[in-house]
N, C-alpha and C positions, 0 to 999 in steps of 0.2 A: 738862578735860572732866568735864563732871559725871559722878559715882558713884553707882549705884544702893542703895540702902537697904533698897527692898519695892517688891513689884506689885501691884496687888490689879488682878484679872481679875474686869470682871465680866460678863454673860450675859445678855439678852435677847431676847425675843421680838416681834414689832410688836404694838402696843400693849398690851404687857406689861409688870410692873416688871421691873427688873433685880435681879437674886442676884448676889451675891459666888460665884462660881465655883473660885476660885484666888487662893492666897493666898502670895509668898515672901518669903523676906527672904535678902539678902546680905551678909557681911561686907565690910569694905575691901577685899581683893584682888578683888570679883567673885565668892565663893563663895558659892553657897548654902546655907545653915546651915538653912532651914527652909521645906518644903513641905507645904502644906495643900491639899486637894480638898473640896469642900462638896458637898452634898445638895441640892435645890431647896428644903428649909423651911431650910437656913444650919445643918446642923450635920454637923460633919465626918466624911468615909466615908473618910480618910486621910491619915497624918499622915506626913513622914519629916524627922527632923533630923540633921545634920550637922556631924562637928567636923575643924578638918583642921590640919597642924601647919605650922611655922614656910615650907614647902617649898612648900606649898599642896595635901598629898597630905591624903584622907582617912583620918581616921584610928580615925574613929567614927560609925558609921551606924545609927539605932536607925527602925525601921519600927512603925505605928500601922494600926489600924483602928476599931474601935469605944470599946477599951477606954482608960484614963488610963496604963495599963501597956503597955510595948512589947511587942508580936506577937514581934517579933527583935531583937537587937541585935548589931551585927558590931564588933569592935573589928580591928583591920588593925596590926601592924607591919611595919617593913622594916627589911632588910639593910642595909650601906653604903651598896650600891651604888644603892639608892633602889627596890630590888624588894620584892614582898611576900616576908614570912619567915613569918609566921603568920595566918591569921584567925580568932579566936576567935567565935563566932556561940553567942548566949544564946537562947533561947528563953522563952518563955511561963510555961510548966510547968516551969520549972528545970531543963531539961535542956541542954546541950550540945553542942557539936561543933566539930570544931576541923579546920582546913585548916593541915597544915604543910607547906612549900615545900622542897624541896632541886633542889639545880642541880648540874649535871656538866658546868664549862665545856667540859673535852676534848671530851665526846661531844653541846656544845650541848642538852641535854636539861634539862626542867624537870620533876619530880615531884611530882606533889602527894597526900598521903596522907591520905585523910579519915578523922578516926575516934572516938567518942561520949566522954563523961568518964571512961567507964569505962576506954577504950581498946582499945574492940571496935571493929574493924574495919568501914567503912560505905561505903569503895570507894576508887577511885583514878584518877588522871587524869596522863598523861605527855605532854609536850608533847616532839616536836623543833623546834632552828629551823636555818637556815640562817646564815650571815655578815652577811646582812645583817638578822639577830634577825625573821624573818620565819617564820609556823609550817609547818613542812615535812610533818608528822603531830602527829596528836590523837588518840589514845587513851583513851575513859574506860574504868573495870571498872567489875563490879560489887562487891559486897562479897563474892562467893563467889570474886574474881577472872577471872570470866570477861568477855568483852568485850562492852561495852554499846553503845558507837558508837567506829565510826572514822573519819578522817576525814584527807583525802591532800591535799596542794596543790603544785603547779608555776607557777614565774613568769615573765614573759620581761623584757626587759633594764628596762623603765622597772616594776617592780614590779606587776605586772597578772597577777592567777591567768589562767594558760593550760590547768590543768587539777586540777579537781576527783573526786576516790574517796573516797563515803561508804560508810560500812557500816552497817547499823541492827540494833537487837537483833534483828531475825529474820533477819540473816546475806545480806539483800537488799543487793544493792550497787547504788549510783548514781554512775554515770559523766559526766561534764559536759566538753568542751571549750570555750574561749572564743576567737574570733579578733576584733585588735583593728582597727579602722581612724584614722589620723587626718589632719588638714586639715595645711594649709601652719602653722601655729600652735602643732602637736603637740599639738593639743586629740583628744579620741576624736570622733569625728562617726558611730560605728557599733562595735555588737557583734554579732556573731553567736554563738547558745549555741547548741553540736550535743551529740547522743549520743553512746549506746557506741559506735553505727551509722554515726557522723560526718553524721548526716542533722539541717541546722540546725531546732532546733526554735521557736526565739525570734528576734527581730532587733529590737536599739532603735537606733534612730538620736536624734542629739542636733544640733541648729542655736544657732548663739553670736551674738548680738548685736555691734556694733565695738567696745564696749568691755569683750567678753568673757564678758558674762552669758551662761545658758543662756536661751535662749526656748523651745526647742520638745525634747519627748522625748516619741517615738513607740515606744511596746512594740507589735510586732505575737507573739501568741501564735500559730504557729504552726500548732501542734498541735489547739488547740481552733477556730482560726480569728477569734479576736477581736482586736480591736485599739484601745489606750487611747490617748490623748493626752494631756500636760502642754501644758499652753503659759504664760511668764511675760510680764508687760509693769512694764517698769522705769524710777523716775524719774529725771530727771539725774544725783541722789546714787545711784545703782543701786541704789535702794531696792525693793525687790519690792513694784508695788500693785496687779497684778491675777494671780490663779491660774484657771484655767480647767482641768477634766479632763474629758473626753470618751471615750465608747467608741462608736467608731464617730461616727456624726451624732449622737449622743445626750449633750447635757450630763449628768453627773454631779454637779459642785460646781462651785461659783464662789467664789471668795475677793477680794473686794478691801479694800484696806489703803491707810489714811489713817496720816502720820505728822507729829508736831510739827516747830517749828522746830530742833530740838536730833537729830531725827534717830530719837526714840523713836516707837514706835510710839503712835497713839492711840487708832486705832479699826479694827475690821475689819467687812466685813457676809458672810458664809456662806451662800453657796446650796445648795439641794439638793433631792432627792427629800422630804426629812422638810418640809422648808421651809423658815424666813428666819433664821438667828441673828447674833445680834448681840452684839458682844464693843467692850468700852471699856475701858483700860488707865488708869491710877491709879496714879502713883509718889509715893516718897516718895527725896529724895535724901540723899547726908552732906553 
């Protein structure tokens, strides 16, 4: 199978030229070591490159905007056991800040202590998980240590949040239940999200194709009374090449997608309210 090299994304309009839109490059395993976003006159509004180590983890992530000098730069290690131990984040202005990790396997708990080069204190984030490393509570502070968000989750046996407890800095709390539905296939074919009130607010339902694709996902809101449509149409390879979104009778976007022989993407054409775009994809392989 061929290997990907670079994409060059590029952008048009009817009877427009086309611009270089996007631009990546990958190393041999499939990583992304470098992504570029262009302007419509081709000069770059954002850059991020990428280093990652023997494992395929990141290990260095330096972000761009305007300038030849990174905005940020994150440096990441890890533990044995392949967790984050530290992340070091550089800034601009030569300042710092540093994410250091500790874990408490008894009490399943992960800590995270943020704090400047100086080693003033700039907040805190404590995560619980469950057995199955799944997040059971989310706590950030702030740097005065008081609580900034919280955030509660419950699952049921196939790992599916059954219920949600936010908390927000003004001490508002948001309650979510979720019930699941599914077909003969143990696919989900329906969710319903209720409140605190247990009164459902949302219902998506989802329809599968025989050979398993999604085609159809219906969000009805509830509350506001609207209601979105996905719907896909897939080629024999069960390649996605048409997307359709609807609210109500009313198209939103249309996506349809041409692809080569090898199975890449070629070309797309984008429908919408704004109007027609058009996207052509350009590899380079190893």
């Amino acid at each position: 199978m061929n290997k990907i090299k670079s994409i060059k994304t590029f952008v048009s309009e009817p009877h427009h030229e086309e611009i270089v839109k996007v631009y990546e490059e990958r190393d041999q395993e499939g990583n992304i070591t470098l992504l570029q976003q262009f302007d419509t006159e081709g000069n770059i509004e954002a850059k991020s490159e990428y280093e990652f180590d023997e494992k395929g983890r990141v290990t260095v992530e330096r972000q761009y905007s305007i300038s030849e000098t990174p905005d940020q730069t994150l440096k990441i290690e890890y533990n044995e056991s392949g967790k984050a131990k530290q992340v070091i984040v550089a800034f601009a202005d030569g300042s710092f800040s540093y994410k250091n990790y500790s874990r408490d396997e008894a009490e399943r708990t992960t800590t995270i202590d943020i704090v400047d080069q100086d080693g003033e204190n700039e907040g805190k984030e404590v995560r619980k998980f469950d057995d199955e490393d799944r997040v059971l509570v989310e706590t950030v502070y702030t740097d005065s240590g008081e609580i900034e968000t919280k955030a509660e989750f419950e699952y049921n046996e196939h790992g599916d949040v059954v219920e949600n407890v936010r908390l927000d800095v003004e001490g508002f709390e948001t309650v979510r239940f979720y019930d699941y539905f599914r077909d003969d296939e143990a696919r989900i074919n329906k969710i319903e999200i209720l409140n605190e009130d247990e009164k459902i607010i949302r219902e998506d339902t989802f329809e599968y194709d025989e050979r398993g694709n999604q085609t159809k996902h219906i969000m009805k809101d509830l509350d506001r009374g609207s209601i979105f449509t996905d719907s896909r149409e897939y080629d024999m390879n069960n390649n996605e090449v048409r997307f359709e979104r609807t609210m109500g009778n009313r198209p939103l976007e249309v996506m349809e997608t041409k692809y080569r022989a090898d199975g890449m993407m070629e070309s797309q054409e984008k429908t919408s309210d704004e109007g027609v775009l058009m996207f052509r994809f350009e590899y380079e392989l190893y």
